[in-house]
C-alpha positions, 0 to 999 in steps of 0.5 A: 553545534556540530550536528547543526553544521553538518545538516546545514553542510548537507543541505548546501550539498544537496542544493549545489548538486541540483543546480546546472552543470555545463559542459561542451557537445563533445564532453556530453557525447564523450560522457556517455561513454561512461554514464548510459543515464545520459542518454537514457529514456525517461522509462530508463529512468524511473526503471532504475530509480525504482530498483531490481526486485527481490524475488519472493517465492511464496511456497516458502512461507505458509501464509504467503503460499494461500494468499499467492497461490505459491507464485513467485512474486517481486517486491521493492523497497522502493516502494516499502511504503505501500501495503497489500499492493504487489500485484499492483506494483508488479504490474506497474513495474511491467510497464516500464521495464517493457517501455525501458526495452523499447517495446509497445509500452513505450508508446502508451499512456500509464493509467491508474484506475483505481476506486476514491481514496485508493491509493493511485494519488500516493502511487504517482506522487511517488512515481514523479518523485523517482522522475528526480532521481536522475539529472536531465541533460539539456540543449543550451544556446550558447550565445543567448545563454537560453536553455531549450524551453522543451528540456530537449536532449542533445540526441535530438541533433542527430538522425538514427538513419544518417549517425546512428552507427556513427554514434555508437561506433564512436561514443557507444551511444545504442542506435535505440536512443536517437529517438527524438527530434530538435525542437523548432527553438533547436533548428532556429538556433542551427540555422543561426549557427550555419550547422555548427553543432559546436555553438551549442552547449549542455545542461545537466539539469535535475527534474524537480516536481516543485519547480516543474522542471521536466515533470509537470502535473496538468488537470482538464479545465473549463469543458467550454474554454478548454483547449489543446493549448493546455497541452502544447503551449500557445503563441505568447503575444507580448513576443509579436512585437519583437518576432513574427507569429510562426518564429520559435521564440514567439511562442509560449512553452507552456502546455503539459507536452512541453514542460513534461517533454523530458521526464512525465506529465500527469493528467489527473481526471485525464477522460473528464476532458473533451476528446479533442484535447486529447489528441496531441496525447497520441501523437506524443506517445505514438510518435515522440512528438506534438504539433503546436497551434501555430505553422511551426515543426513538431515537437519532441516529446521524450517522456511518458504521460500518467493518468488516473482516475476512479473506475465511473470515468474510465467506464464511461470512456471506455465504453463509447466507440469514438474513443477506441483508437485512445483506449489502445493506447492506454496500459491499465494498472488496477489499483484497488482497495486492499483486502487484507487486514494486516495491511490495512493495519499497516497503512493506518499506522503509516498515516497515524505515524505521520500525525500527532496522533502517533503519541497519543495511546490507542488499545490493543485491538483498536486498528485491527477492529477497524481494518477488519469493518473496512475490509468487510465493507469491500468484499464480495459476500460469497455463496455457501460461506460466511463473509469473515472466513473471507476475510480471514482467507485473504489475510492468509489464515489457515480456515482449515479446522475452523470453518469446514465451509471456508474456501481457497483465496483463489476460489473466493476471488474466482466467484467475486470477479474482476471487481472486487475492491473497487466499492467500499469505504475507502482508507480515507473514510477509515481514517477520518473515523480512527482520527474522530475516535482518538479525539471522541473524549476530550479528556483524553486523547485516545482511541479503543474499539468501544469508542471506535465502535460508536464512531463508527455507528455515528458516521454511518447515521449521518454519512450519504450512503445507500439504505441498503448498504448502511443495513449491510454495514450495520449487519457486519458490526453486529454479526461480525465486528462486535462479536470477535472483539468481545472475544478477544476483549473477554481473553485480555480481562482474564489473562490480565486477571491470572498473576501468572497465566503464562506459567499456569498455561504452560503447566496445564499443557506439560501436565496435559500432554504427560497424562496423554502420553501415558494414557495412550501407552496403557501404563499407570503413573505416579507423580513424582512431585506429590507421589500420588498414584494415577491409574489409566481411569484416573488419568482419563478422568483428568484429561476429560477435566480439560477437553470438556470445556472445550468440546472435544469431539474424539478425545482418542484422536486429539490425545494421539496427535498431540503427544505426536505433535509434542514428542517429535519437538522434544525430539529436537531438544525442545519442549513447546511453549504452550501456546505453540500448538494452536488446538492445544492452546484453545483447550487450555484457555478454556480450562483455565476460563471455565467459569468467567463468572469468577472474575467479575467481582475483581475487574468491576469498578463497583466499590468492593467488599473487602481490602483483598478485592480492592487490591486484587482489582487494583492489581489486575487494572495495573496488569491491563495498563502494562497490556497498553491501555490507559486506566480511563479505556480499562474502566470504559472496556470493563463497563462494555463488557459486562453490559454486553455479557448481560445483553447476551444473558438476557 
């Protein structure tokens, strides 16, 4: 009970807070004296919400100094949500800190470009909510008991030029926030009032994207019927009875200018609509106010219009010459797709956290398969480079021993050009076929990459893509995908075959490193365990047992920098974990994995020849349960790896 009242308690608290408060002119203008968020700008506004940055310098940290070249770069938990977007935020934040100083960004459009499915949607959507953190403060008619249609503020009443020192002598309102104008519903009511500014009374109103309260979201309608009413609002008929046509009152509010006047519009497939349409656009941004469709003053307009749409439209726009004079006007925020997998992983499990499915199992590896296809499916094929090392650059990894022919972030992003991430399958795509893979068995709510791999075969053999891009796609499974997965799969069936593959790596590697180490020193060594006597053949002859199978080219060298590399961690008191070193590591897996052969009869399924077998077997499916895999996906792992190590064999 008591947790109930207190969420009810909180509840009610939330809602009183967002219901009006009033108070006199006076009290409003002695407010600001206090509180700069009652004057502020919508800009301001949504500047604030968001936060101060946290700056990052990427030098520090050796994945992020290869993916940003070692900049420095802002981040917001403000926007935690958002993954593999910080150039993108970065840029957005530019815009309304710049608008916020009053500069040139003040007077343009926001528009986010971006490919279908990218993102942009999610990114205004929480722009618009940030436009609800601070309260509106409104004109109010006293004697009606009206509140101005256009959620005009106070400001509106005084000319910069005639109060300007005025108001900042006497209240410390800056010259900089007497912007606006008073709407012709405020003149009327001043007209009424003989000047008397007293008469008027101040809301304090919170924006609110539900209600539409000072945030407001318009779309281009009917290319033949549309007009600029849906912007500036129109006559309303039913008031001509009682008001002549040019009278304030008569007219109807309701365009997007009006209704968005005091905190944002959003102008979805803003460029589908005729140019015509679109000019009170300009006006409202260049000069803070509209004109209405009838012979009635201007308007003002205090807040800042956001637009987006896919890259077709904008070019398309952008590319005829009648539309220049707009083109100027629009601040361009690129939002493309993401290219690094590691953040793709995150916002699938940003998407599945917000479904049923966040319960359900899913295999290791599973998202990780799926990002890397996705990623691959928006990326430049490079020159003198395979597509994967790629990837693998973009998500920070160090090519530097794997792939001689692997190239710098920058390098791959130089030769792709300004668009790349903007074709490929969307997150959405993505989605739509981890969803489909989680429910492909009806048995069992689950997803693994074998299934995901036939999910993915499927969609791309009934999905409306180009030919020569579904044989692209197909090419990346084959080459890419489907080899790196059986990998990492092969690695799990034998770590979870060993009882104690932890421990036997880390006696490979302390045993490794002392042979090493006294080969090097030319000394001969005696096993203090088992007392045996280790000449410097011999213990050449041990470490070859261990480079071999691994290929080592130089083993002098690769000897010589491992003990430096082992030595100089001892040095400070600690001795390595075995797979801290990663040449190291992969020569020991190698040892310990030499004959894979060794393994099939205990991780089949097939009926086995003996108790041991049967209980090995049954112990290594338990182990590969504690690894995060249902015994349905073990059993359907097992069966893909073994066909496609005889695929490989034949």
């Amino acid at each position: 009970m008591h947790a109930s009242a207190e969420l009810f308690s909180e509840f009610r608290e939330h809602f009183v807070r967002a219901q009006e408060d009033e108070m006199s002119l006076e009290d409003f203008l002695q407010y600001c004296k206090t509180d700069r968020m009652a004057y502020a700008s919508a800009h301001e506004c949504v500047l604030e919400a968001i936060g101060k940055p946290k700056l990052v310098n990427t030098a520090e940290d050796p994945r992020l100094s290869r993916i940003f070249q070692n900049r420095i770069i802002q981040t917001w938990d403000t926007f935690s949500e958002f993954h593999g977007m910080e150039d993108t935020l970065m840029n957005l934040y530019a815009y309304f800190l710049h608008a916020a100083q009053g500069l040139e960004e003040k007077k343009q459009v926001l528009y986010l470009l971006g490919p279908v499915g990218g993102g942009k949607s999610s990114l205004a959507e929480k722009i618009k909510k940030l436009c609800e953190v601070y309260p509106i403060y409104a004109l109010k008619d006293s004697l009606s008991g009206r509140v101005s249609p256009l959620l005009e503020s106070p400001l509106g009443l005084f000319d910069r030029d005639k109060f300007g020192s005025q108001m900042e002598d006497r209240y410390g309102i800056p010259r900089r926030a007497l912007t606006g104008i008073a709407s012709p519903w405020a003149l009327k009511r001043l007209k009424e009032y003989k000047g008397d500014i007293t008469k008027f009374r101040v809301v304090r109103i919170m924006p609110s994207v539900l209600n539409q309260i000072g945030i407001v979201k318009t779309e281009p309608g009917d290319e033949n019927t549309q007009d600029i009413s849906t912007l500036v609002g129109k006559v309303d008929l039913r008031m001509l009875e009682r008001y002549a046509q040019e009278d304030p009152d008569a007219y109807s509010y309701s365009g997007a200018l009006c209704l968005g006047s005091a905190r944002c519009v959003e102008f979805v497939e803003m460029f589908k609509a005729p140019l015509k349409v679109l000019n009170p656009i300009l006006t409202a941004t260049q000069e803070g106010n509209f004109k209405g469709t009838e012979a009635l003053p201007a308007m003002p307009f205090n807040g800042f219009i956001m637009a987006h749409s896919n890259e077709a439209e904008w070019l398309k726009f952008r590319n005829n010459k009648d539309n220049e004079a707009f083109i100027d006007r629009v601040y361009l925020v690129k939002v493309p797709y993401c290219l690094r997998v590691d953040e793709e992983i995150r916002i699938y499990e940003k998407m599945l956290k917000a479904s049923t499915l966040a319960e359900a199992p899913c295999a290791p590896q599973t998202l990780r398969t799926l990002a890397e296809f996705t990623v691959l499916s928006r990326l430049t094929v490079p020159e003198n480079s395979s597509v994967y090392s790629k990837l693998r650059a973009y998500n920070g990894e160090n090519l530097k021993d794997l792939d001689p022919r692997a190239k710098s972030v920058k390098e791959y992003r130089d030769d792709a050009g300004p668009g790349e991430g903007f074709s490929g399958l969307s997150t959405r795509w993505a989605f739509k076929t981890i969803s489909a893979a989680f429910n492909r068995d009806p048995s069992e709510i689950a997803a693994d990459p074998v299934n995901l791999l036939v999910v993915l075969e499927e969609r791309l053999a009934k999905d409306d893509l180009p030919d020569e891009y579904k044989r692209r796609l197909r090419s990346h499974i084959k080459e890419w995908i489907i080899p790196r997965f059986a990998e990492f799969l092969e690695k799990e069936l034998q770590m979870s075959y060993l009882d104690a593959y932890g421990e036997y790596g880390q006696n490979l590697f302390d045993r490794y490193v002392t042979y090493a180490d006294k080969w090097l020193l030319d000394e001969d060594w005696r096993d203090p365990e088992t007392g045996m006597q280790y000449s410097r053949e011999a213990l050449n002859a041990e470490l070859e047992k261990i480079e071999k199978p691994a290929g080592i080219g130089n083993p002098k060298d690769f000897r010589n920098e491992v003990v430096n590399f082992v030595l100089r961690a001892r040095a400070h008191g600690k001795n390595p974990h075995w797979t801290s070193y990663e040449k190291l590591r992969v020569v020991i897996e190698k040892r310990m994995f030499s004959k894979t052969e060794d393994i099939l009869p205990v991780i089949s399924f097939e009926a086995k020849g003996s108790q041991e077998l049967d209980e090995r077997h049954k112990s290594f499916v338990n182990r590969m349960i504690a690894r995060g895999y249902t015994e349905k996906q073990v059993r359907r792992l097992v069966d893909w790896y073994l066909h496609f190590k005889k695929s490989a064999q034949s």
